[in-house]
Structures are given as C-alpha cells and as structure tokens.
PDB file of the backbone (N, CA, C, O) and the ligand in Angstrom, with CONECT records:
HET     ZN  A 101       1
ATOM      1  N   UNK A   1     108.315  89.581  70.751  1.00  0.00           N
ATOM      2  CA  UNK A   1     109.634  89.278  71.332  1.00  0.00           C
ATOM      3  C   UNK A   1     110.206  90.527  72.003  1.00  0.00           C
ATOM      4  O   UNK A   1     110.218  91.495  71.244  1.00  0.00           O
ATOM      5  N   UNK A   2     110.600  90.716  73.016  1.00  0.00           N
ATOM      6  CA  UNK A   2     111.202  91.635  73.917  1.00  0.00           C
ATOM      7  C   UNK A   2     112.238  91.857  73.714  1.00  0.00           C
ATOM      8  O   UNK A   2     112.776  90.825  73.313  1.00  0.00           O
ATOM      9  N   UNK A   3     113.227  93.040  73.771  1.00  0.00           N
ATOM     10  CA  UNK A   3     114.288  93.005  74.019  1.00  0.00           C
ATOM     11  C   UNK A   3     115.270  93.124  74.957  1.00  0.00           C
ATOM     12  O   UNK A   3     115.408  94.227  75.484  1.00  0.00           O
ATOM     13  N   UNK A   4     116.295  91.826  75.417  1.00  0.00           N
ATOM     14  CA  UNK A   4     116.841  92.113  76.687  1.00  0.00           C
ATOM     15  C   UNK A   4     116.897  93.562  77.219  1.00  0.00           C
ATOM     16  O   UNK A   4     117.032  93.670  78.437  1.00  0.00           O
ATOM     17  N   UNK A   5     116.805  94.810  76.405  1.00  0.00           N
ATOM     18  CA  UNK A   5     117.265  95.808  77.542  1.00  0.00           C
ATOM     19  C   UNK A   5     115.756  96.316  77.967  1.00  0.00           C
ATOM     20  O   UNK A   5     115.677  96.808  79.092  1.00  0.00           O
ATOM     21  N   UNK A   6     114.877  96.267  77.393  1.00  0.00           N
ATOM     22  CA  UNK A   6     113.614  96.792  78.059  1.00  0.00           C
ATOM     23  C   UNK A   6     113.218  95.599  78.901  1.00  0.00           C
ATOM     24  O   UNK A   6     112.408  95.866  79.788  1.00  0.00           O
ATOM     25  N   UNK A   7     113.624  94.315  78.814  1.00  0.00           N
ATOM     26  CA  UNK A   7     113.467  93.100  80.113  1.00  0.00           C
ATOM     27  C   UNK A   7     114.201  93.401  80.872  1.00  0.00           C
ATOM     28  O   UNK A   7     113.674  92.629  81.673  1.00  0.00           O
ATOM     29  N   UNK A   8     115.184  93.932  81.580  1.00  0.00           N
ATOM     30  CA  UNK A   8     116.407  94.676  82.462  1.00  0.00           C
ATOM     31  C   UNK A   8     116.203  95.651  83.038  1.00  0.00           C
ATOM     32  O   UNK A   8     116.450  95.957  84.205  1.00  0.00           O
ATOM     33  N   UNK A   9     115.345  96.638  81.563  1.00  0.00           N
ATOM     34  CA  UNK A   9     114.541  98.228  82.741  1.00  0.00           C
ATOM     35  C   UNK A   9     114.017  97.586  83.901  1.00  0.00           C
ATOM     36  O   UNK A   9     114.332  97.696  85.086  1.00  0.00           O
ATOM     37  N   UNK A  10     112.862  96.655  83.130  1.00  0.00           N
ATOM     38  CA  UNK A  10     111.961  96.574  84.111  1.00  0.00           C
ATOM     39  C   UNK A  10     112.499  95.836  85.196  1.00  0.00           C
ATOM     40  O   UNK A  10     112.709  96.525  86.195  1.00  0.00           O
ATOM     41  N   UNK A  11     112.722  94.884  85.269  1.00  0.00           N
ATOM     42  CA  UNK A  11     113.523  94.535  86.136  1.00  0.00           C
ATOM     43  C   UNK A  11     113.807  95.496  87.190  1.00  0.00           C
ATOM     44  O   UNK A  11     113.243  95.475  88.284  1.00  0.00           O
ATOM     45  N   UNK A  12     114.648  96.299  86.859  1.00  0.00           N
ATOM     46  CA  UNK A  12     115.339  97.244  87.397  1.00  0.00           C
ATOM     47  C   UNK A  12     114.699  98.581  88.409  1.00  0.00           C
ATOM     48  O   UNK A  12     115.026  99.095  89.478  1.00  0.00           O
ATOM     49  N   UNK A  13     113.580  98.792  87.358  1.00  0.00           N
ATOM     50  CA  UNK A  13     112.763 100.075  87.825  1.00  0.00           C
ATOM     51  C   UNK A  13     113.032 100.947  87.032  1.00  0.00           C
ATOM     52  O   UNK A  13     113.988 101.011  86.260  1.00  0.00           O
ATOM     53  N   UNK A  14     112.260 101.599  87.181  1.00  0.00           N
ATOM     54  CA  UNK A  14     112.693 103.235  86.330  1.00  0.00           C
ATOM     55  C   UNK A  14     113.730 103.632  86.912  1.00  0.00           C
ATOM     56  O   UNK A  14     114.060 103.404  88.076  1.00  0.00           O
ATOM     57  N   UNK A  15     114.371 104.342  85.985  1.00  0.00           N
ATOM     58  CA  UNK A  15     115.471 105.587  86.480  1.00  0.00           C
ATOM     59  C   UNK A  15     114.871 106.857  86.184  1.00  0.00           C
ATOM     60  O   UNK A  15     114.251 107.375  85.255  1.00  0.00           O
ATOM     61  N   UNK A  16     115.290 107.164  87.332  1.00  0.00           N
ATOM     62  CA  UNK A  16     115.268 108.758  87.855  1.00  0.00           C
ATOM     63  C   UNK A  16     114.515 108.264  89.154  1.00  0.00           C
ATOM     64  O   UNK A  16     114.559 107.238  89.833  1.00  0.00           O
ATOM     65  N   UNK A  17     113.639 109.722  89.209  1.00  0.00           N
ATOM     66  CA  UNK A  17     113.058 109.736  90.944  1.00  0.00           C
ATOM     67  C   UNK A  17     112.475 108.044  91.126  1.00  0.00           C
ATOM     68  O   UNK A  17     112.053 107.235  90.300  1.00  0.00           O
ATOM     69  N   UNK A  18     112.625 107.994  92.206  1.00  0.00           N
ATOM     70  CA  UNK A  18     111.934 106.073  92.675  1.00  0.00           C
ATOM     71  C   UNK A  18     110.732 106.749  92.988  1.00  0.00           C
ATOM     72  O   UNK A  18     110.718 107.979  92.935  1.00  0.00           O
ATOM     73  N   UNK A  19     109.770 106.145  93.291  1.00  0.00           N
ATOM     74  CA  UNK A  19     108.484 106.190  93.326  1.00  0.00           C
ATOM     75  C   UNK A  19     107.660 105.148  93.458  1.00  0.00           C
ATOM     76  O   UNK A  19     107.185 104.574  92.478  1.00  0.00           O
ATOM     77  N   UNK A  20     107.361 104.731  94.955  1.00  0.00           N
ATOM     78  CA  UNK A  20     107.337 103.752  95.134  1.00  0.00           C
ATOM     79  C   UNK A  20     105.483 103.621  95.361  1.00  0.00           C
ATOM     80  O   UNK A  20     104.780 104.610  95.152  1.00  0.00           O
ATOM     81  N   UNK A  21     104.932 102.400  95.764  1.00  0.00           N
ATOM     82  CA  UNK A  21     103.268 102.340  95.941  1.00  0.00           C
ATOM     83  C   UNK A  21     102.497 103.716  96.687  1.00  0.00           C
ATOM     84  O   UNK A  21     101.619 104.464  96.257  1.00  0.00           O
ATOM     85  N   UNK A  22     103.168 103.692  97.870  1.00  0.00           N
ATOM     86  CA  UNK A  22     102.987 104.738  98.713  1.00  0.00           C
ATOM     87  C   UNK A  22     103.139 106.110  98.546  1.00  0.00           C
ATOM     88  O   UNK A  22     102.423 106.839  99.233  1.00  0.00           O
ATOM     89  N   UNK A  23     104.346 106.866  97.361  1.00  0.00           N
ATOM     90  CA  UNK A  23     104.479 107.962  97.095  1.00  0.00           C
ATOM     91  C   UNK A  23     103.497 108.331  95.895  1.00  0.00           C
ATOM     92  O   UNK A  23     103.250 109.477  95.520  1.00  0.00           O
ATOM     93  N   UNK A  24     102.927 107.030  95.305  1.00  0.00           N
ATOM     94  CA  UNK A  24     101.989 106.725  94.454  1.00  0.00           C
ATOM     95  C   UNK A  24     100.939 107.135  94.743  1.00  0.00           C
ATOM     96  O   UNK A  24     100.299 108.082  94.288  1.00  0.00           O
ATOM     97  N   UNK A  25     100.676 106.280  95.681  1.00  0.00           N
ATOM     98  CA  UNK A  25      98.831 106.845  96.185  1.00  0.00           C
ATOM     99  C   UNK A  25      98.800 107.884  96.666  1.00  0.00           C
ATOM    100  O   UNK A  25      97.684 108.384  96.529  1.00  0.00           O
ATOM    101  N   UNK A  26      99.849 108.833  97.468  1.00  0.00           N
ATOM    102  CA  UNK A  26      99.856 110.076  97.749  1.00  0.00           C
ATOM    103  C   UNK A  26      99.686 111.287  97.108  1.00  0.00           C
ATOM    104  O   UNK A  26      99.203 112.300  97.613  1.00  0.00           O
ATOM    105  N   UNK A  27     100.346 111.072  95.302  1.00  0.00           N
ATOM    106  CA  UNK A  27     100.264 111.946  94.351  1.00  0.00           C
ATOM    107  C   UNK A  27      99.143 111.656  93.499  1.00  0.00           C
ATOM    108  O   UNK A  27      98.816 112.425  92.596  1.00  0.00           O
ATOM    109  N   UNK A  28      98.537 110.575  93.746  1.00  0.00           N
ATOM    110  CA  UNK A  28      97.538 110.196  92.397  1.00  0.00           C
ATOM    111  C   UNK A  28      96.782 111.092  92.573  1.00  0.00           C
ATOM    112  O   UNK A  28      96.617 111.628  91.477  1.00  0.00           O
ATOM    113  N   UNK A  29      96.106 111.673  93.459  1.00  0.00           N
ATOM    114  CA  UNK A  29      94.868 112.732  93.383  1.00  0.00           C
ATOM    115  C   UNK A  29      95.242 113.881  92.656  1.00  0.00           C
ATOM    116  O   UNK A  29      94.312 114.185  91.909  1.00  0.00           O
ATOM    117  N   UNK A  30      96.433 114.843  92.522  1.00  0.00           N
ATOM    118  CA  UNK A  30      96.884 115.276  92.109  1.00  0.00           C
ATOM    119  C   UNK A  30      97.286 115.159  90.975  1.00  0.00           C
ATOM    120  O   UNK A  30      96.897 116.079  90.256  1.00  0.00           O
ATOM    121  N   UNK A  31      98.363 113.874  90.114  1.00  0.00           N
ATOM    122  CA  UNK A  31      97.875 113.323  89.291  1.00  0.00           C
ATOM    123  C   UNK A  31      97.250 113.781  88.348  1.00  0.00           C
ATOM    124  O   UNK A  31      97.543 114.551  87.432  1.00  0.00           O
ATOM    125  N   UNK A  32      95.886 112.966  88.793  1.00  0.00           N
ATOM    126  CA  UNK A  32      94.667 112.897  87.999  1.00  0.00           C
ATOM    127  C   UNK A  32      94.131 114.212  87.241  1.00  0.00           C
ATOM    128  O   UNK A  32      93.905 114.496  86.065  1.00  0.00           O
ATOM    129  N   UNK A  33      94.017 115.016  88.732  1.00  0.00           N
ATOM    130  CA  UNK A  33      93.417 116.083  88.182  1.00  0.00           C
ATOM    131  C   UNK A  33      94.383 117.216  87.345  1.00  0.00           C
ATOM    132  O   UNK A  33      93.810 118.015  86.604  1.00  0.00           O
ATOM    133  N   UNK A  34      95.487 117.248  87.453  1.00  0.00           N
ATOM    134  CA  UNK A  34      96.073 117.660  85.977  1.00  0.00           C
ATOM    135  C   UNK A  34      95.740 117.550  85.293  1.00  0.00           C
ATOM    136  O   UNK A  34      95.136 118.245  84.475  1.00  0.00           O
ATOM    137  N   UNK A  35      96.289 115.719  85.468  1.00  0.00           N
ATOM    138  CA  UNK A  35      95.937 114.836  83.863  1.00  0.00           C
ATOM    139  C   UNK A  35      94.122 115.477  83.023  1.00  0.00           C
ATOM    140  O   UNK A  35      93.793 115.628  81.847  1.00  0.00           O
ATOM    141  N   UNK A  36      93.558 115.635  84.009  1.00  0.00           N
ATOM    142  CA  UNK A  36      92.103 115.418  83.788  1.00  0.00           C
ATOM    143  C   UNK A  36      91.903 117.295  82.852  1.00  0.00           C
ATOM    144  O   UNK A  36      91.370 117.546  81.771  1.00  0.00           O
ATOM    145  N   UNK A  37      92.444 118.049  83.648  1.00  0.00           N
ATOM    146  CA  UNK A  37      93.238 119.659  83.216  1.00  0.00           C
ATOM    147  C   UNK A  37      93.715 119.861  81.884  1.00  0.00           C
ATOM    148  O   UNK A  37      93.389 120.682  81.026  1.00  0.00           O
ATOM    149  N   UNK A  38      94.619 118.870  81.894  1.00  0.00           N
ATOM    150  CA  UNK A  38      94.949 119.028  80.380  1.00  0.00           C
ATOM    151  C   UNK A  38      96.371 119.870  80.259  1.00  0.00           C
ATOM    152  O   UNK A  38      96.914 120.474  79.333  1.00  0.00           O
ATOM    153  N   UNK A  39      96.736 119.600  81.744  1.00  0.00           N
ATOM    154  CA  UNK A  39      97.991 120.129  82.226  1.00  0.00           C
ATOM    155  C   UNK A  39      99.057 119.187  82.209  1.00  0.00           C
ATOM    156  O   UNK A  39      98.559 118.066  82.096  1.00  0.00           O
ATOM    157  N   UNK A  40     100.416 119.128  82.277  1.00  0.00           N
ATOM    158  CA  UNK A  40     101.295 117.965  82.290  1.00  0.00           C
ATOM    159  C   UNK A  40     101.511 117.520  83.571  1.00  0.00           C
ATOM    160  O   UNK A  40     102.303 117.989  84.388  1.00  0.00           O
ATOM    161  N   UNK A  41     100.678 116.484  83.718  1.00  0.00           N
ATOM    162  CA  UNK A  41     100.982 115.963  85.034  1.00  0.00           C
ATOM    163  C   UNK A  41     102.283 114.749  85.224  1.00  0.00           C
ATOM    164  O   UNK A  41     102.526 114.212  86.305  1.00  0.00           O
ATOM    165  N   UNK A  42     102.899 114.514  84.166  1.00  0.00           N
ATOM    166  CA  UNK A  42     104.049 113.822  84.734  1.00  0.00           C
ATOM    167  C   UNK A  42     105.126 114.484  84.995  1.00  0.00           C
ATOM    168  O   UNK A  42     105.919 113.993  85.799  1.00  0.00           O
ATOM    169  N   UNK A  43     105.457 115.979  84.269  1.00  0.00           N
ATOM    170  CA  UNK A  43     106.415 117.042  84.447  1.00  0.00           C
ATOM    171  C   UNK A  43     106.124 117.116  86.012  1.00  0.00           C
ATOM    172  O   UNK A  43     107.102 117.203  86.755  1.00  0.00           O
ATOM    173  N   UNK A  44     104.379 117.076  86.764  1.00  0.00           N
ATOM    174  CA  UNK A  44     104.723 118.024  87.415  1.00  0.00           C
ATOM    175  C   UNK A  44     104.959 116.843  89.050  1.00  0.00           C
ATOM    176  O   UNK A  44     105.352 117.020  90.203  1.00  0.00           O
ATOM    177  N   UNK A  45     104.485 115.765  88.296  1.00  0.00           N
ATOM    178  CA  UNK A  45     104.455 114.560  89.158  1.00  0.00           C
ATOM    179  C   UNK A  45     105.531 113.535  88.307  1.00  0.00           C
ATOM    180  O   UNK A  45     105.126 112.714  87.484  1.00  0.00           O
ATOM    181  N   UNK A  46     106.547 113.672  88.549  1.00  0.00           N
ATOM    182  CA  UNK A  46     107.629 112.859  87.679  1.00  0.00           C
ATOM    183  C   UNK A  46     107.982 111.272  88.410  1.00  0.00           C
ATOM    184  O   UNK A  46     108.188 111.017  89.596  1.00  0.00           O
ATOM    185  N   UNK A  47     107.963 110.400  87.283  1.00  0.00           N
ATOM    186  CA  UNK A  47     108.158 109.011  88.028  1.00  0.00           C
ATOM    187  C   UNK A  47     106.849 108.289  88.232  1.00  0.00           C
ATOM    188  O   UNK A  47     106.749 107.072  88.387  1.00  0.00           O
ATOM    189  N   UNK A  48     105.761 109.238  88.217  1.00  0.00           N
ATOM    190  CA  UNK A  48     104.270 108.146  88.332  1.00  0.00           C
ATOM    191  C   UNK A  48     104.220 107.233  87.251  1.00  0.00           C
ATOM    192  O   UNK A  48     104.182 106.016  87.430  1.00  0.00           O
ATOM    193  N   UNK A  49     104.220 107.884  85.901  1.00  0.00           N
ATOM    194  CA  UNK A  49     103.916 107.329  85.279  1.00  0.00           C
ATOM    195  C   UNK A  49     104.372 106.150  85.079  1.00  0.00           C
ATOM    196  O   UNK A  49     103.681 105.140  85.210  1.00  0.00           O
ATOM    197  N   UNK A  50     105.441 106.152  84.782  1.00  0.00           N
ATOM    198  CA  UNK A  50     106.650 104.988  85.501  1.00  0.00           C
ATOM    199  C   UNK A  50     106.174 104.216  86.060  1.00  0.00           C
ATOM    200  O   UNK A  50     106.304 103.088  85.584  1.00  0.00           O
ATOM    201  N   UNK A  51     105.462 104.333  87.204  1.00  0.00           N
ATOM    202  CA  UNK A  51     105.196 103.293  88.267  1.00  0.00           C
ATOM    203  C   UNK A  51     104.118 102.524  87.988  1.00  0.00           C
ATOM    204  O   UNK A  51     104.081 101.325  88.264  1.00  0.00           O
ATOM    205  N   UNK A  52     102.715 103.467  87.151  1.00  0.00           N
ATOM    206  CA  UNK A  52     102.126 102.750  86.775  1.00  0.00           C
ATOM    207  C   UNK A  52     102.119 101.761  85.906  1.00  0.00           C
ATOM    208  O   UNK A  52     101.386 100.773  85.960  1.00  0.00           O
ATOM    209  N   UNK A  53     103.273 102.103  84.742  1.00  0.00           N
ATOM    210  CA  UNK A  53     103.520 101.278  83.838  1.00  0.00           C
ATOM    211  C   UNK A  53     104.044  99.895  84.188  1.00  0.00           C
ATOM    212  O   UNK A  53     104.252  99.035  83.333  1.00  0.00           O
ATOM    213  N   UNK A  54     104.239  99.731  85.451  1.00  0.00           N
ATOM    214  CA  UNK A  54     105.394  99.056  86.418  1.00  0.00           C
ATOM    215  C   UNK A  54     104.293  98.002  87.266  1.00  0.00           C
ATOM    216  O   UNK A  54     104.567  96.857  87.625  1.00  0.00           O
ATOM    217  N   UNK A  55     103.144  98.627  87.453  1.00  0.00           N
ATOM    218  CA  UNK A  55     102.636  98.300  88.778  1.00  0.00           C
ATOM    219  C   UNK A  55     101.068  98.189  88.445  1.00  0.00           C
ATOM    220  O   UNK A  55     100.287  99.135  88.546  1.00  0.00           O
ATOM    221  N   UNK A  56     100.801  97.178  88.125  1.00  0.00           N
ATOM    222  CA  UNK A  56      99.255  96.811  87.649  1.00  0.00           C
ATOM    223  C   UNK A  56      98.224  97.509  88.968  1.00  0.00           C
ATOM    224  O   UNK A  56      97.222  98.213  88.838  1.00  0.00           O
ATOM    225  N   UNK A  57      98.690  97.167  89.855  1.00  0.00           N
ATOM    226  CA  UNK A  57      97.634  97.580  91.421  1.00  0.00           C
ATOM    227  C   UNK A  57      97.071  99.172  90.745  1.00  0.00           C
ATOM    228  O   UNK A  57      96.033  99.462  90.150  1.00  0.00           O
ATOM    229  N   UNK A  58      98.512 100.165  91.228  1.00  0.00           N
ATOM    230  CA  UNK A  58      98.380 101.141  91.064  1.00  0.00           C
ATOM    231  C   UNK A  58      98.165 101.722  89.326  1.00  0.00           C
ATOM    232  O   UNK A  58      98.013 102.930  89.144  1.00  0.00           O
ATOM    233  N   UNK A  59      98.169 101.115  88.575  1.00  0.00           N
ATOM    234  CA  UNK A  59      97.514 101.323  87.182  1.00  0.00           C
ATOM    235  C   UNK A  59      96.187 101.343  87.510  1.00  0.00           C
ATOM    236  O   UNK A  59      95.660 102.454  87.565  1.00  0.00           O
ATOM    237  N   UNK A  60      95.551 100.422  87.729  1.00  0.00           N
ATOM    238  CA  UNK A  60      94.136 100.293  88.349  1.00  0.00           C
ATOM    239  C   UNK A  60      93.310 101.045  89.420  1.00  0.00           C
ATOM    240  O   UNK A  60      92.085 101.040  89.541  1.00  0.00           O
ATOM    241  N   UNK A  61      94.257 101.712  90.198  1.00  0.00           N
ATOM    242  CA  UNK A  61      93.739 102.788  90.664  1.00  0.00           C
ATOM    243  C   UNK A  61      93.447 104.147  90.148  1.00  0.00           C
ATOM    244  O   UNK A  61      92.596 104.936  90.557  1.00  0.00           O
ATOM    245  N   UNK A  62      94.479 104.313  88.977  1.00  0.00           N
ATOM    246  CA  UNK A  62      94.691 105.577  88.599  1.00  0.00           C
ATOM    247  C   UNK A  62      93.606 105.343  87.553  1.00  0.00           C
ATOM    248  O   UNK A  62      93.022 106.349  87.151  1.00  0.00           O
ATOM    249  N   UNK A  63      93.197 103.963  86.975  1.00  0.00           N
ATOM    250  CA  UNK A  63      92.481 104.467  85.870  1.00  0.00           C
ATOM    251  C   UNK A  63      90.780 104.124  86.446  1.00  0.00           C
ATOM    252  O   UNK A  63      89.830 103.973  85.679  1.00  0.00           O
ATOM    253  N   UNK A  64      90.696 104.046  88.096  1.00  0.00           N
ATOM    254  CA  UNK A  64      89.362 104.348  88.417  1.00  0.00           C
ATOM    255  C   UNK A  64      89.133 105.165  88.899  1.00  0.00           C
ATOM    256  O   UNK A  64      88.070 105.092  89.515  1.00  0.00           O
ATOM    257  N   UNK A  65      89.901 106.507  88.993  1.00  0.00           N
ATOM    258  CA  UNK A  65      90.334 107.398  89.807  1.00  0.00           C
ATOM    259  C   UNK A  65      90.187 108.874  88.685  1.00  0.00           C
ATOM    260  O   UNK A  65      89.576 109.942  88.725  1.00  0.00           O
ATOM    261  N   UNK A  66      91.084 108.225  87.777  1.00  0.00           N
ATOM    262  CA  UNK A  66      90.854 108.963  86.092  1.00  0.00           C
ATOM    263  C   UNK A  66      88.941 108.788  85.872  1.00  0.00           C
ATOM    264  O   UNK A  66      88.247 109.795  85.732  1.00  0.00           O
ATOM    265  N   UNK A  67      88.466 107.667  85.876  1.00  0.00           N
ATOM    266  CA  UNK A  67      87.532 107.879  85.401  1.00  0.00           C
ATOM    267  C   UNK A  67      86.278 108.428  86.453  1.00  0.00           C
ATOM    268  O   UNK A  67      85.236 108.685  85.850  1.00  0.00           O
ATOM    269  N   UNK A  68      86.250 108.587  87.572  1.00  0.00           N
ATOM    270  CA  UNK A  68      85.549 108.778  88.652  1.00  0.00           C
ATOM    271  C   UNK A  68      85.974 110.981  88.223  1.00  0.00           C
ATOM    272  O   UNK A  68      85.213 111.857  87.811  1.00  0.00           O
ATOM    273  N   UNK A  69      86.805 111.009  88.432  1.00  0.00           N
ATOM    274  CA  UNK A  69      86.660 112.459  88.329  1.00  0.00           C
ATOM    275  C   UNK A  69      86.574 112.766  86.885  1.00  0.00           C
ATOM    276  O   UNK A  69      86.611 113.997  86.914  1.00  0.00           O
ATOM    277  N   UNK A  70      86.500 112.488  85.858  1.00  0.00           N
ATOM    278  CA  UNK A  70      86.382 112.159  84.200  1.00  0.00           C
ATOM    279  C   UNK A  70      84.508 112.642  84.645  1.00  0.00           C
ATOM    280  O   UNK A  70      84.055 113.781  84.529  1.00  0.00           O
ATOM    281  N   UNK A  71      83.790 111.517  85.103  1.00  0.00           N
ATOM    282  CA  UNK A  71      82.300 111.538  85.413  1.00  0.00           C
ATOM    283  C   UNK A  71      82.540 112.777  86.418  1.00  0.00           C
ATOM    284  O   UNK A  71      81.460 113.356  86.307  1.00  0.00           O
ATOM    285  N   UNK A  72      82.940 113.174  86.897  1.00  0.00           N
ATOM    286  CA  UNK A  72      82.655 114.378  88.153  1.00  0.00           C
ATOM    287  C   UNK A  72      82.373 115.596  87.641  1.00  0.00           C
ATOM    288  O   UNK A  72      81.592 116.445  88.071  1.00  0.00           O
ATOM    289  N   UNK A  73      83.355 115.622  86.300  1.00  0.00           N
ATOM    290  CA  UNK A  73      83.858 117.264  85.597  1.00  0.00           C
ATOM    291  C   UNK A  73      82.520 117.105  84.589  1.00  0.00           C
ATOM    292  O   UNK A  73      82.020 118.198  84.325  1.00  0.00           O
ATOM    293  N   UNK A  74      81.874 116.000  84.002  1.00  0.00           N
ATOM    294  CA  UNK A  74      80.910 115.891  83.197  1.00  0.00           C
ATOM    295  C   UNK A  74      79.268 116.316  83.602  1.00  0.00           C
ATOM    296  O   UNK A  74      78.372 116.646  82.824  1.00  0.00           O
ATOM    297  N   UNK A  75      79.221 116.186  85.077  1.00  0.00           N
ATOM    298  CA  UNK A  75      78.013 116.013  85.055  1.00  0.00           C
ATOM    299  C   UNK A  75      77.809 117.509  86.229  1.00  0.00           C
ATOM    300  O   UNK A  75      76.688 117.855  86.601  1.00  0.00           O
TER     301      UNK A  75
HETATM  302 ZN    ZN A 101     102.315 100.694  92.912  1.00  0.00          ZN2+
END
C-alpha cells in the first residue's frame, strides 16, 4: 500500500534540479563512470538518480551502460 505523499512525489517529480530524458543521456556517461569509481556520482551528478527512479527508459540505459563498462574495467 502506498502512501498518498510518495504517490504525489511522483506525480510531481523530484524536487530540486529537474532533470529531464535529455539532460539524462547527456550525464549518464559520466554517471556511470563515477558510479563504476567508487566516487559519488549523484553529489556530483545531482537529480539523475531521481530520474532514473522516475523513468524506466532511462533506468535501462543506465543499467546497460553500468554493466557494459562494469565488463570494460574487468577484462
Ligand atoms: Zn528519462
């Protein structure tokens, strides 16, 4: 069961920076390879995460994107 105010975030969008598909795919490379670093990439990319949580498309990019350079740093 949900509660009306996290049914309303979403709704709504995140607050703070907007961050929309497009400012999305622009930072994901960047992103990633933080994330992948072990560096804070939402400090340094604020609002992605957000979006992904938001946005199945771009979830799905980030997590073939995560795993494509994941295999890059491995081999
Ligand atoms: Zn998106």
């Amino acid at each position: 069961m949900e509660r009306p105010d996290d049914l309303l975030a979403r709704l709504l969008g995140p607050s703070g920076p907007e961050l929309g598909c497009d400012g999305c795919f622009a930072e994901l490379d960047r992103y990633v390879e933080l994330e992948v670093s072990g560096a804070d990439a939402d400090a340094a990319v604020p609002g992605l995460r957000a979006h992904l949580e938001g946005c199945p498309a771009c979830r799905e990019e980030h997590e073939s994107l995560l795993a494509l350079v994941r295999s890059e740093q491995s081999s």
